[in-house]
NURO-308191 format. One line per field, with one value per residue (C-alpha): residue number from 1; z, y, x. Coordinates in nm, 4 decimals. Layout:
REM residues N
resi <- NUM:...
zz <- Z:...
yy <- Y:...
xx <- X:...
//
This chain:
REM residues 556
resi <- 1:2:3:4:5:6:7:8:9:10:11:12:13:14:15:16:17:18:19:20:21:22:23:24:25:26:27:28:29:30:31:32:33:34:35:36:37:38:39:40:41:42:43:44:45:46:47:48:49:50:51:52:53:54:55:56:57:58:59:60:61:62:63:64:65:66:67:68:69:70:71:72:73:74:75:76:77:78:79:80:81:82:83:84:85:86:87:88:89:90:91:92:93:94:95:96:97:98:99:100:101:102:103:104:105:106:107:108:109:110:111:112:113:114:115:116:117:118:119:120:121:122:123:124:125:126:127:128:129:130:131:132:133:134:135:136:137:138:139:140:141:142:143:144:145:146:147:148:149:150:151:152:153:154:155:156:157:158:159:160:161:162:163:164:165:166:167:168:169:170:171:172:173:174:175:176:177:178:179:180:181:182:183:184:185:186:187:188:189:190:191:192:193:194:195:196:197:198:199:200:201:202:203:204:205:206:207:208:209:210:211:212:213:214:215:216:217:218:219:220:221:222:223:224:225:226:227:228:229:230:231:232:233:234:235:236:237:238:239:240:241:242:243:244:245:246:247:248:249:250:251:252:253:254:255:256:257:258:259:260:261:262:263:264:265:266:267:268:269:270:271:272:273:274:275:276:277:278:279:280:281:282:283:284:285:286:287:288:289:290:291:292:293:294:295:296:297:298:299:300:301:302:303:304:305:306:307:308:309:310:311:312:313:314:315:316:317:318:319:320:321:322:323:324:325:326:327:328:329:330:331:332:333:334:335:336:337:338:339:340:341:342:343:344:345:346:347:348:349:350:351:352:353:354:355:356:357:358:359:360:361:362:363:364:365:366:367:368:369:370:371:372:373:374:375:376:377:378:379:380:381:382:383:384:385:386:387:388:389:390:391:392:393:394:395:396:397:398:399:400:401:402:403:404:405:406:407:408:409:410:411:412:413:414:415:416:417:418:419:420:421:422:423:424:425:426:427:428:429:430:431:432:433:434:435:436:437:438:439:440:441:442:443:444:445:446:447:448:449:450:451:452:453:454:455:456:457:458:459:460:461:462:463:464:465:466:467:468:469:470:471:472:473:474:475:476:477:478:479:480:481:482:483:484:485:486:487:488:489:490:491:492:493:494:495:496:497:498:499:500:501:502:503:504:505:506:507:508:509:510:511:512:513:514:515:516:517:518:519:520:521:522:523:524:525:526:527:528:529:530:531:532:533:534:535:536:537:538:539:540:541:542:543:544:545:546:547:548:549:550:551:552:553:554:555:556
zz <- -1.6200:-1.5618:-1.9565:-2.0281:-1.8290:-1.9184:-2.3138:-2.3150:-2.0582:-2.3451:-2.5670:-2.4077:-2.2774:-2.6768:-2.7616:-2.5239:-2.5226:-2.2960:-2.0035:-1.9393:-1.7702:-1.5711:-1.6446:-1.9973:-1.9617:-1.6962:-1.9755:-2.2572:-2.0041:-1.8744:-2.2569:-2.3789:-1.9937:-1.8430:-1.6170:-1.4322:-1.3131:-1.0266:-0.9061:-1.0045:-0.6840:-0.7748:-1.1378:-1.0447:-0.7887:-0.9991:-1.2972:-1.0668:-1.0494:-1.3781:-1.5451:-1.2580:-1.4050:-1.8034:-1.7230:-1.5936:-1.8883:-2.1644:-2.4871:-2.7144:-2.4258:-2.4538:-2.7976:-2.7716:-2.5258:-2.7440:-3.0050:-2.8274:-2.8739:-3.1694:-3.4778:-3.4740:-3.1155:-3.2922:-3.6320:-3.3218:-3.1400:-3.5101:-3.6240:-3.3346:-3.3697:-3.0310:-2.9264:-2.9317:-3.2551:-3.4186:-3.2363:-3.4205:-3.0824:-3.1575:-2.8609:-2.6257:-2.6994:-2.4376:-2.3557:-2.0828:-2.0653:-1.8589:-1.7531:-1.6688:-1.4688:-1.3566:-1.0255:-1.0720:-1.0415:-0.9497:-1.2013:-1.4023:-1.6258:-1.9311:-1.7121:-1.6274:-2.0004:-2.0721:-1.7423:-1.8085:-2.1915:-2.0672:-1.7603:-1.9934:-2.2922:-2.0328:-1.8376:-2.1335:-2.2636:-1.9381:-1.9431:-1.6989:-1.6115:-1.4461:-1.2761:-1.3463:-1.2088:-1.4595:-1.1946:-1.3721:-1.3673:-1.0049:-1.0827:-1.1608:-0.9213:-0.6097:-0.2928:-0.2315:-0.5784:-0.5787:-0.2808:-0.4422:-0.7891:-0.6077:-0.3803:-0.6743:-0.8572:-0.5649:-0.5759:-0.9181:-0.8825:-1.0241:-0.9066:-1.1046:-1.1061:-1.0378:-0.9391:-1.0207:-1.0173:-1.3184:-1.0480:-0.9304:-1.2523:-1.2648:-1.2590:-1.5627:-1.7536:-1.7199:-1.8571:-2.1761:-2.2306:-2.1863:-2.4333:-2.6766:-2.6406:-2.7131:-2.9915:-3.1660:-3.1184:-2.8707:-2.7896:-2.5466:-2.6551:-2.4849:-2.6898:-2.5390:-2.5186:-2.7392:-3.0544:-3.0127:-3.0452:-3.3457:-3.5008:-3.4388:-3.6196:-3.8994:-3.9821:-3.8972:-3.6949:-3.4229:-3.4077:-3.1093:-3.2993:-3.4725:-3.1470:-3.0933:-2.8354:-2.6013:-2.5945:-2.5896:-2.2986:-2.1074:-2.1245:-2.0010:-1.6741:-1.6410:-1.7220:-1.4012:-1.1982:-1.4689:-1.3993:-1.5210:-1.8872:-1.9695:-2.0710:-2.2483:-2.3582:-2.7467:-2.9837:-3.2823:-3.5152:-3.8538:-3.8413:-4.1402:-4.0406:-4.1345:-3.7806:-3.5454:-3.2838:-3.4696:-3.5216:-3.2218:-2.9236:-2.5262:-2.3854:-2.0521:-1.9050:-1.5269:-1.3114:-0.9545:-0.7685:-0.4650:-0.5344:-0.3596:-0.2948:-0.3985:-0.2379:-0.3832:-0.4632:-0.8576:-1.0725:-1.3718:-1.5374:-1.8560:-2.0936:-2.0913:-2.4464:-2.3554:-1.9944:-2.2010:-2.4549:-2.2198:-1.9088:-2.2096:-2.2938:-1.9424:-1.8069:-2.1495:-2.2117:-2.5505:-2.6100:-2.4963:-2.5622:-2.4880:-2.6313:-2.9486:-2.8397:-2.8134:-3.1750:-3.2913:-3.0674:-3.1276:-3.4121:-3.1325:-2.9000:-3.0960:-3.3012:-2.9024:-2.8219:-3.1612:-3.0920:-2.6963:-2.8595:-2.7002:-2.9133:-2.9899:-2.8114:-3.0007:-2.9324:-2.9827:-2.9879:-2.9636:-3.0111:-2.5970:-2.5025:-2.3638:-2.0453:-2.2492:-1.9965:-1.7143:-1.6916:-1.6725:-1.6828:-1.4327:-1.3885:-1.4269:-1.1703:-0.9325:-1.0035:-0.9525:-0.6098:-0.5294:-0.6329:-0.4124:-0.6919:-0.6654:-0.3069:-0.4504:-0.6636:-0.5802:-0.6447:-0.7437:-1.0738:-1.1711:-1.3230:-1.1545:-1.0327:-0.6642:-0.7515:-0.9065:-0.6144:-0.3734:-0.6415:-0.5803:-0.9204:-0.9094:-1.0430:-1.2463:-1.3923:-1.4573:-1.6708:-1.8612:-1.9447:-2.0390:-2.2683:-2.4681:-2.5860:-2.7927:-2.9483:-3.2312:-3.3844:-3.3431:-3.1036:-2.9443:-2.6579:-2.4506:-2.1915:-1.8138:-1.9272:-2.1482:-1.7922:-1.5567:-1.8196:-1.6900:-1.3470:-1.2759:-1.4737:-1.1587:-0.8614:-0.9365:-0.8593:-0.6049:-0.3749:-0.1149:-0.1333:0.1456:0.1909:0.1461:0.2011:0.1121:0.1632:0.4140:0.4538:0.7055:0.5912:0.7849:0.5881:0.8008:0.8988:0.7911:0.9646:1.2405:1.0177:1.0169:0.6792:0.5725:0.2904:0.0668:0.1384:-0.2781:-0.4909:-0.7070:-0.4052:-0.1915:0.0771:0.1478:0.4622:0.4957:0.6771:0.9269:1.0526:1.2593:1.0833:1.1302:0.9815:1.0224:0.7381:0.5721:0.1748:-0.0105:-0.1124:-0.5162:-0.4444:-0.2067:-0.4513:-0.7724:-0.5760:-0.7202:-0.5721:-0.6452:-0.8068:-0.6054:-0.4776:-0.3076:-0.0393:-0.1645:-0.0072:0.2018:0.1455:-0.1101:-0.1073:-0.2091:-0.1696:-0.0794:-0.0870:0.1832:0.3503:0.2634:0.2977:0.3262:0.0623:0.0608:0.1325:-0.1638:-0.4203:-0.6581:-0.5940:-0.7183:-0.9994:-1.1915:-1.1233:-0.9822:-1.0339:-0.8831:-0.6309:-0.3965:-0.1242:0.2334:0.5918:0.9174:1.1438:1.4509:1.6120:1.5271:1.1775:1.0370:0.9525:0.6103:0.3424:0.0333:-0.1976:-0.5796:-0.8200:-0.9095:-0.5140:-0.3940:-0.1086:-0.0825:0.3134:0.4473:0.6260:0.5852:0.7636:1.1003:0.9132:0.7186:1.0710:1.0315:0.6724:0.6720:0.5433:0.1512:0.1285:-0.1647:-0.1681:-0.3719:-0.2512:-0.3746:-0.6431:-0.5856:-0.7150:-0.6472:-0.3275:-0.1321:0.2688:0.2813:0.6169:0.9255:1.2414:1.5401:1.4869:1.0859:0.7553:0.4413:0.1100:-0.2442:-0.5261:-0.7684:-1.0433:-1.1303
yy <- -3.7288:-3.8723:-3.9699:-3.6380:-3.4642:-3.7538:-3.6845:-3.3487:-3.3439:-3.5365:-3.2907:-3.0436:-3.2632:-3.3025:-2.9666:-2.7906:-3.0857:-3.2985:-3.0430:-3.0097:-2.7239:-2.7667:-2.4297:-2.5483:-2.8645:-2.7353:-2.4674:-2.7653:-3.0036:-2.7485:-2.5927:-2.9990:-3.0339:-2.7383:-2.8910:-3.0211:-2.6301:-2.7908:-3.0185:-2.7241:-2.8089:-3.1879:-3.1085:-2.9070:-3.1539:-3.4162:-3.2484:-3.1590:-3.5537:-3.6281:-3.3572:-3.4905:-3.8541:-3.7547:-3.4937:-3.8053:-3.9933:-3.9443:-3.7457:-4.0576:-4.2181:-3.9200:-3.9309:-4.3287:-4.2655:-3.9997:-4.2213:-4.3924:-4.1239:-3.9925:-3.8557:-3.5253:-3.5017:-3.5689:-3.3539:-3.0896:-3.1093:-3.1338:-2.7750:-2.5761:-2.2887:-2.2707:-1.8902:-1.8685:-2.0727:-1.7259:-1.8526:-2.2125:-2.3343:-2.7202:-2.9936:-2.9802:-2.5972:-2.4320:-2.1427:-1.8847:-1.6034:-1.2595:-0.9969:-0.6686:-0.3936:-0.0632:0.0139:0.3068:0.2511:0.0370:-0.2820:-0.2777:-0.5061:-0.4196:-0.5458:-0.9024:-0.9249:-0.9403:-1.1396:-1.4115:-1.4752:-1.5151:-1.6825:-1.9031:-1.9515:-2.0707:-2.2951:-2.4681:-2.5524:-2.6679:-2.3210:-2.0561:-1.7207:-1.4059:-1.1404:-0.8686:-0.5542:-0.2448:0.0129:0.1820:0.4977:0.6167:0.9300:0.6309:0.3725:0.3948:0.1723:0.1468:-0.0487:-0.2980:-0.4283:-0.3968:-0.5428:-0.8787:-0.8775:-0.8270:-1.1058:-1.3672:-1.2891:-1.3942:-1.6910:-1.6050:-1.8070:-1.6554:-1.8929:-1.6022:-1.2394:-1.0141:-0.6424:-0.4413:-0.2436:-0.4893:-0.5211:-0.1638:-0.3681:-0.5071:-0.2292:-0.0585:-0.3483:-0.4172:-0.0040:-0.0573:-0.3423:-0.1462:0.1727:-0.0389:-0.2159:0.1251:0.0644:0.3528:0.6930:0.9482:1.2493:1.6319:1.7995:1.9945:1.7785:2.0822:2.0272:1.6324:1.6331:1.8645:1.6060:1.3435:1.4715:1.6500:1.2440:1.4681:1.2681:1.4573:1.5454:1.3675:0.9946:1.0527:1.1168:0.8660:0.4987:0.6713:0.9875:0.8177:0.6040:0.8965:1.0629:0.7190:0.7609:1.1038:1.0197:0.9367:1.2711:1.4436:1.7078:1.5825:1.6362:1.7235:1.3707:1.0932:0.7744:0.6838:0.4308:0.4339:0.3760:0.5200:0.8884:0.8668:0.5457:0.5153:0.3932:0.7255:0.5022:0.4137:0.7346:0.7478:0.6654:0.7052:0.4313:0.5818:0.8778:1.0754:1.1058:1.2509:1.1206:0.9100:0.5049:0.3488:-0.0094:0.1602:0.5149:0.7651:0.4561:0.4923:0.8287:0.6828:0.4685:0.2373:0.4083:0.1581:-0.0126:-0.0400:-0.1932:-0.4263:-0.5151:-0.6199:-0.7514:-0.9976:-1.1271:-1.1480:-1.3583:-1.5913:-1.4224:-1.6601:-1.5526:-1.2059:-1.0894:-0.7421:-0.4648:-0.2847:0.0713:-0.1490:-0.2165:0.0232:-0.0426:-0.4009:-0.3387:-0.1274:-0.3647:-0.6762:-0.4360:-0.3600:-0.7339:-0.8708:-0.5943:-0.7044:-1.0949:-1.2329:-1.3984:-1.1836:-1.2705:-1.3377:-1.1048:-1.0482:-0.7307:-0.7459:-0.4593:-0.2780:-0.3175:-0.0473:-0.0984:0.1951:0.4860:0.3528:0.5712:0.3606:0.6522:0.6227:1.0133:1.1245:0.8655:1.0127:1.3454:1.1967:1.0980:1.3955:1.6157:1.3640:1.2450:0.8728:0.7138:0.6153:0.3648:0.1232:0.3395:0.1150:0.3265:0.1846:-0.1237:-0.1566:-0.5436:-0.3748:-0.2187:-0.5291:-0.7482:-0.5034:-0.5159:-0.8813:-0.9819:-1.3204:-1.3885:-1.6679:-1.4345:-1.2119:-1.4522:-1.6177:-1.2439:-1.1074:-1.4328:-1.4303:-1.1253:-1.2965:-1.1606:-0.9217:-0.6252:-0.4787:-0.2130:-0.3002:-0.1426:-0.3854:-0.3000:-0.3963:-0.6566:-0.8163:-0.8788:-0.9058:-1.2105:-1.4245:-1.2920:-1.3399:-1.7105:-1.8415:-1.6145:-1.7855:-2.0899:-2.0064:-1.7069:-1.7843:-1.5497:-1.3029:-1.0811:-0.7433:-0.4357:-0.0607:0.2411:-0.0099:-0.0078:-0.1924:-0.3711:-0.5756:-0.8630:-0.9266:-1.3208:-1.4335:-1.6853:-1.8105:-1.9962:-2.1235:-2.0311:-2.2190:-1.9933:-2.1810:-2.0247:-2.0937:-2.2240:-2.4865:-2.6512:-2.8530:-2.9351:-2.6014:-2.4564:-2.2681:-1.9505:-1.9916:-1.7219:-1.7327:-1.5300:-1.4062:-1.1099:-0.8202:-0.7444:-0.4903:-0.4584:-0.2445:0.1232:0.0828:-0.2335:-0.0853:0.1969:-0.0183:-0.2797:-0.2601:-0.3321:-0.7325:-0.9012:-1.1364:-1.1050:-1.3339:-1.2769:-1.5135:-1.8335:-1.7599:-1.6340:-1.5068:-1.1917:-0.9211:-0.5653:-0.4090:-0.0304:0.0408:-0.3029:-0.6908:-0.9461:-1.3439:-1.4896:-1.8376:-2.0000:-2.1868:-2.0814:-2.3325:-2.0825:-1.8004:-1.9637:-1.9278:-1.6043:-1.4252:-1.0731:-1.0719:-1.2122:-0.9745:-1.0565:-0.9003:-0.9336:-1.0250:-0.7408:-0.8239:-0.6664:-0.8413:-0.7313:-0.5610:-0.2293:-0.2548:0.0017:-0.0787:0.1590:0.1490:0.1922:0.5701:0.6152:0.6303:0.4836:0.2879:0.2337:-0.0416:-0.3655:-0.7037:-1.0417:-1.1404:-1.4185:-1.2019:-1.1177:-1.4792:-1.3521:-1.2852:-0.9564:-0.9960:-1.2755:-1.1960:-1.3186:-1.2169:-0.9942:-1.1189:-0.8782:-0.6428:-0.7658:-0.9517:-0.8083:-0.8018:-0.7784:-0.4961:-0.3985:-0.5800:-0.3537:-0.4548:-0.2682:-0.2181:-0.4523:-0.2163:-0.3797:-0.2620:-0.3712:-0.6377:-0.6181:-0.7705
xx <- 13.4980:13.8514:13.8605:13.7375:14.0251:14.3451:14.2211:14.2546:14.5609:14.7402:14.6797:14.8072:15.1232:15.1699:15.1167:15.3584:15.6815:15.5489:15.4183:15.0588:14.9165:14.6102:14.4398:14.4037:14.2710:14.0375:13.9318:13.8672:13.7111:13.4326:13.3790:13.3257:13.0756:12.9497:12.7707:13.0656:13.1461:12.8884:13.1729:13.4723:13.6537:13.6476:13.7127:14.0014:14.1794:14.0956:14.2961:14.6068:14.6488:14.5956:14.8132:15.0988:15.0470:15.0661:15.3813:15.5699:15.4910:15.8037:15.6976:15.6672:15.4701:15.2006:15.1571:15.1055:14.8161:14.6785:14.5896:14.3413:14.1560:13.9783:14.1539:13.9725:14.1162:14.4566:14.4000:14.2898:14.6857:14.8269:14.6637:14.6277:14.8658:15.1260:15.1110:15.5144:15.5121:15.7270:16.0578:16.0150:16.1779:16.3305:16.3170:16.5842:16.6417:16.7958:16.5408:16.5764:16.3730:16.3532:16.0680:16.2961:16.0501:16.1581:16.1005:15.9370:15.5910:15.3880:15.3366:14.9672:14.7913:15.0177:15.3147:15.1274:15.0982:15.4605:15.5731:15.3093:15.4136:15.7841:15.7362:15.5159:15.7528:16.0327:15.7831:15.6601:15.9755:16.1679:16.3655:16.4587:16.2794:16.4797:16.2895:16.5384:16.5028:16.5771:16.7195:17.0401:16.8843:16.8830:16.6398:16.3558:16.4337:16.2417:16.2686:15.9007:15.8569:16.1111:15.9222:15.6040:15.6867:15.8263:15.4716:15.2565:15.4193:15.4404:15.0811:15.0383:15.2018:15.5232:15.8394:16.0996:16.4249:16.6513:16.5855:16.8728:16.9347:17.1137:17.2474:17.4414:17.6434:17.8027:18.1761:18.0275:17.9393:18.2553:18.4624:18.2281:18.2000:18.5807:18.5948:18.4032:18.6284:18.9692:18.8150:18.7425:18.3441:18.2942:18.3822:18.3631:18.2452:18.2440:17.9511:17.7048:17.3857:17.1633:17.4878:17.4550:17.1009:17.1135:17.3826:17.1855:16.8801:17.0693:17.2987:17.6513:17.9162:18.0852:18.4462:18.5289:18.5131:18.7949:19.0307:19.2954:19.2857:19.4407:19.2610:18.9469:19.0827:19.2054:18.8605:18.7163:18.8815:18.7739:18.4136:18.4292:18.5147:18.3335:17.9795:17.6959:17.6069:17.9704:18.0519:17.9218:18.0457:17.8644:17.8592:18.0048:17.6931:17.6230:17.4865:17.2896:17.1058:16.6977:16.6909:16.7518:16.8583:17.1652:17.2728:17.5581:17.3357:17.4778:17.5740:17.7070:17.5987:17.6676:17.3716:17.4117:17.1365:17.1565:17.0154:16.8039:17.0214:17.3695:17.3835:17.5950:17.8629:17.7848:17.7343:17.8246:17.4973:17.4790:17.1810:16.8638:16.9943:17.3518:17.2317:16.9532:17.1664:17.4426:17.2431:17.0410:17.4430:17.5639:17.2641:17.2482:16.8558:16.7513:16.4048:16.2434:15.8681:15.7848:15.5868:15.6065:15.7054:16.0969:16.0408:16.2928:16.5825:16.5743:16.8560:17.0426:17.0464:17.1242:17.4624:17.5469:17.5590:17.7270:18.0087:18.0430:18.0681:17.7228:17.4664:17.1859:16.8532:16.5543:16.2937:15.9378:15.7187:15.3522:15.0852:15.0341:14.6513:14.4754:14.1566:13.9451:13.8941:14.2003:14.5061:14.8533:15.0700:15.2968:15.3819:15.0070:14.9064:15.1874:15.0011:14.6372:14.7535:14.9045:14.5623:14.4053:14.1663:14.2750:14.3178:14.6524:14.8452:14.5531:14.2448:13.9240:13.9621:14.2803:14.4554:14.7977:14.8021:14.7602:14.4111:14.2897:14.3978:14.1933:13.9330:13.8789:14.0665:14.2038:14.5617:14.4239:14.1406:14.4241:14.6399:14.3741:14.2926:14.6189:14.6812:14.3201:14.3867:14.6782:15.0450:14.9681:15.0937:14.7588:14.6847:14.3134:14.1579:13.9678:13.6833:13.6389:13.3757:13.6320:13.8530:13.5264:13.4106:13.7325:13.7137:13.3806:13.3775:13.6038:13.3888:13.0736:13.2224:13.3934:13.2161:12.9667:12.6471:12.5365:12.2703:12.3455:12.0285:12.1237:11.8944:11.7054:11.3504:11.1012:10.8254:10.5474:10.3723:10.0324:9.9939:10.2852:10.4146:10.7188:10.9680:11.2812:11.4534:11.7731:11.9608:12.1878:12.5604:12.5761:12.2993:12.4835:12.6842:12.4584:12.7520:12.8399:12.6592:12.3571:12.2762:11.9603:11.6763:11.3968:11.1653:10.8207:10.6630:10.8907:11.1891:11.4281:11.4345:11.5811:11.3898:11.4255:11.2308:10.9849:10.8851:10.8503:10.5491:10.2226:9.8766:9.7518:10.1360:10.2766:10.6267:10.8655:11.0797:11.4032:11.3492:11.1417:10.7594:10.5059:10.3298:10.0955:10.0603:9.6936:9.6889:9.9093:9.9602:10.1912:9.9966:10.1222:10.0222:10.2139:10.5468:10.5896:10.8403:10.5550:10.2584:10.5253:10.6123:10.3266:10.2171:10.4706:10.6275:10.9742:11.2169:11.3985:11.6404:11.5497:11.7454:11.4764:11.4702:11.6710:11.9581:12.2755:12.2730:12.6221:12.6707:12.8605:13.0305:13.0979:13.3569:13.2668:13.4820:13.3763:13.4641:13.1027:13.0682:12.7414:12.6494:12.3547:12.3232:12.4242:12.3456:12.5278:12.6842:12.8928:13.0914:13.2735:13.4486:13.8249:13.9769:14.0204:13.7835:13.5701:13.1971:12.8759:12.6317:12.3153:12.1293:12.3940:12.7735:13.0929:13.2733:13.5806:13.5985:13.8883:13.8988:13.7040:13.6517:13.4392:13.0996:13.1898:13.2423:13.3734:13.3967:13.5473:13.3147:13.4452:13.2056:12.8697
//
């Protein structure tokens, strides 16, 4: 096993500048062995050392050690295809990367997309990641989601090297939008917002460009005092550009609305290009990956930055993917809540990172999720399955089972007999602990298994007895799981009737709530603890009250 894992850590070390990363090697190690996801806690600690040893190891060392190993294993390092392999980075490159959210909603699967690839490409190649937040336009910004945003990403194990606001930067802005105006690269322009927008669609450059330094400099300064939508400062781009965005664009704007971190201290806001543009120069951004819908204002913001004298970053835009059926609007969401037809931002329906943590989602099913589906062009729209698969690949390792009955039903099974039944707390881990009953003849099953017995098959209460049904009457037939075996008809799971059983709810996600009972062991889980209800799904413990266990449903 510890060949298996120091071979493939290697490979990976090689592959990504000398830095292995022990998800991967966990992922080749169990796809060469699945029968070591028996030992996954072993496997994984096991790993953690291994990777620690190779990453000390110098580059040249690695690739040394690698040869011991076999030259398809080599060829294997040699072909495989990095996933940032478009920015042809060099060794030594200085890379520094940023994720910049609005906080205006509340982040979603889409978002974990684009902060994993960048936190990746920096991690990978010994760079720097910013968390910056996007919050220059005080209408959008929202106090609730800054907090959120930096919860949500703690949670999926983000450590960003810096987090920085644009906010903060307003000084900034001014200068470069200052810079720009003396250089003869802006101008501030009067026009009613209806005749620029006509201008801008027709190619026809507005009057006010063509106003001397000093004009232009005096309406700067009253920018400042002016009404909102009076006064704008503009570039100076080419009005009969292919690319609409180049056709005179704002690059400072009034807004009168109090924000949330500045108060009314600023009414005066950089436009989201001028603010990208110049935030990516200011903090030294190299590399960027974000989604496609940027596409067009890639040329903007890279003409903004080569005018203000940074170097452009290099960016990347990849095809959005869609969860078919799952809203991500932000404003529709907003209005969902409002209607009341989604419990709010983390409704069972929905993929914002906080639905998916109440789900039961884990932030490691999450990345391995958002990363298989790759950096295209290509729109795709993916399923739940395609992000259960992932999720549910790390649960079944990991989850301890229970016994959960809904639409209970009492059955008696004449002569059975006393017994002392030891349930497995997971069937593939023989050191975990075991639940215990004293059982004799009385039991709740579920009703759907109740109606569907027939007279004369044989039936097996889950570890612990075989029976028949006669007319109206169980009888014991054996204890054996052997005797079932070979002529046996199905397996249920069942709770003994006594009175410490739990009262439990458990929300779905199409907000039915499904009410029934589950064993007394379950009373020792801890709130967000997620476990497997046996025959019935993956489940996390949301809220634990004294007579009361409710649950939101994972997924199969």
């Amino acid at each position: 096993m510890k060949q298996t894992i120091l071979k493939y850590a290697l490979q990976n070390a090689v592959k990504f500048k000398g830095k292995a990363h022990p998800g991967a090697v966990i992922g080749k190690v169990l796809a060469e062995n699945p029968e070591l996801k028996k030992t996954a806690k072993k496997i994984i600690g096991e790993t953690k050392k291994i990777v620690d040893k190779v990453n000390s190891l110098s580059l040249e060392k690695q690739k040394k050690e690698l040869e011991k190993y076999s030259d398809s294993l080599k060829e294997a390092v040699r072909e495989e295809k990095d996933i940032f392999s478009m920015f042809e980075i060099k060794e030594n490159e200085e890379v520094v990367t940023a994720f910049p959210p609005e906080p205006s909603k509340y982040p979603h699967i889409g978002h974990a997309k684009a902060l994993f690839l960048n936190y990746e490409l920096a991690k990978r190649n010994n760079g720097k990641f910013i968390l910056r937040f996007e919050d220059t336009n005080p209408k959008l910004a929202d106090k609730e989601f800054y907090k959120i945003h930096l919860e949500n990403y703690e949670w999926l194990g983000i450590k960003a090297d810096e987090v920085t606001y644009a906010s903060d930067y307003m000084d900034d802005f001014y200068d470069l939008a200052k810079r720009m105006l003396k250089k003869g690269y802006a101008y501030v322009c009067t026009c009613s917002q209806e005749k620029i927008k006509k201008d801008r669609f027709e190619g026809k450059e507005c009057t006010c460009r063509y106003l001397m330094e000093d004009k232009h400099l005096k309406r700067f300064e009253e920018l400042f005092n002016s009404a909102e939508g009076k006064m704008v400062l503009r570039l100076k781009g080419y009005m009969q550009h292919q690319n609409t965005t180049m056709r005179d664009p704002a690059l400072l704007r009034v807004i009168k609305h109090k924000h949330p971190r500045h108060g009314s201290k600023y009414h005066v806001w950089p436009t989201y290009d001028f603010e990208n543009a110049a935030m990516d120069g200011l903090q030294g951004i190299t590399h960027r990956l974000r989604t496609k819908e940027f596409e067009l204002r890639n040329e903007l913001q890279n003409h903004v930055q080569t005018t203000l004298g940074f170097k452009n970053t290099k960016i990347y835009e990849f095809a959005r993917f869609n969860l078919e059926g799952v809203e991500s609007s932000g404003r529709v969401i907003r209005d969902l809540i409002k209607k009341k037809k989604l419990v709010g931002w983390d409704d069972p329906s929905l993929t914002t990172i906080a639905a998916l943590k109440r789900r039961g989602f884990l932030p490691e099913a999450i990345k391995n999720f958002v990363l298989s589906t790759g950096i295209t062009k290509s729109e795709s729209v993916l399923t739940w399955d395609d992000l259960i698969v992932h999720n549910k690949r790390i649960l079944d390792a990991q989850a301890d089972r229970y016994f959960f009955i809904k639409d209970a039903k009492e059955i008696k099974i004449e002569n059975a007999p006393t017994q002392d039944v030891k349930l497995k707390l997971h069937p593939e881990f023989e050191d975990r602990d075991f639940r215990e009953y004293k059982v004799k003849d009385s039991f709740f099953i579920e009703k759907d298994d109740f109606k569907n017995f027939k007279n004369n098959k044989l039936y097996r209460l889950m570890d612990c007895l075989n029976f028949t049904k006669k007319r109206d009457k169980f009888v014991f037939h054996s204890s054996e799981h052997e005797k079932f075996k070979k002529k046996g008809h199905l397996i249920i799971h069942w709770l003994p009737k006594q009175k410490d059983l739990v009262k439990t709810e458990v929300l779905m996600p199409d907000k039915k709530l499904v009410k029934g009972i589950a064993e007394p062991a379950t009373k020792k889980l801890k709130e967000n603890e997620v476990i497997q209800f046996q025959r019935f799904g993956f489940c996390r413990l949301d809220k634990k009250e004294k007579n009361r266990l409710s649950f939101w449903y994972s997924h199969k």
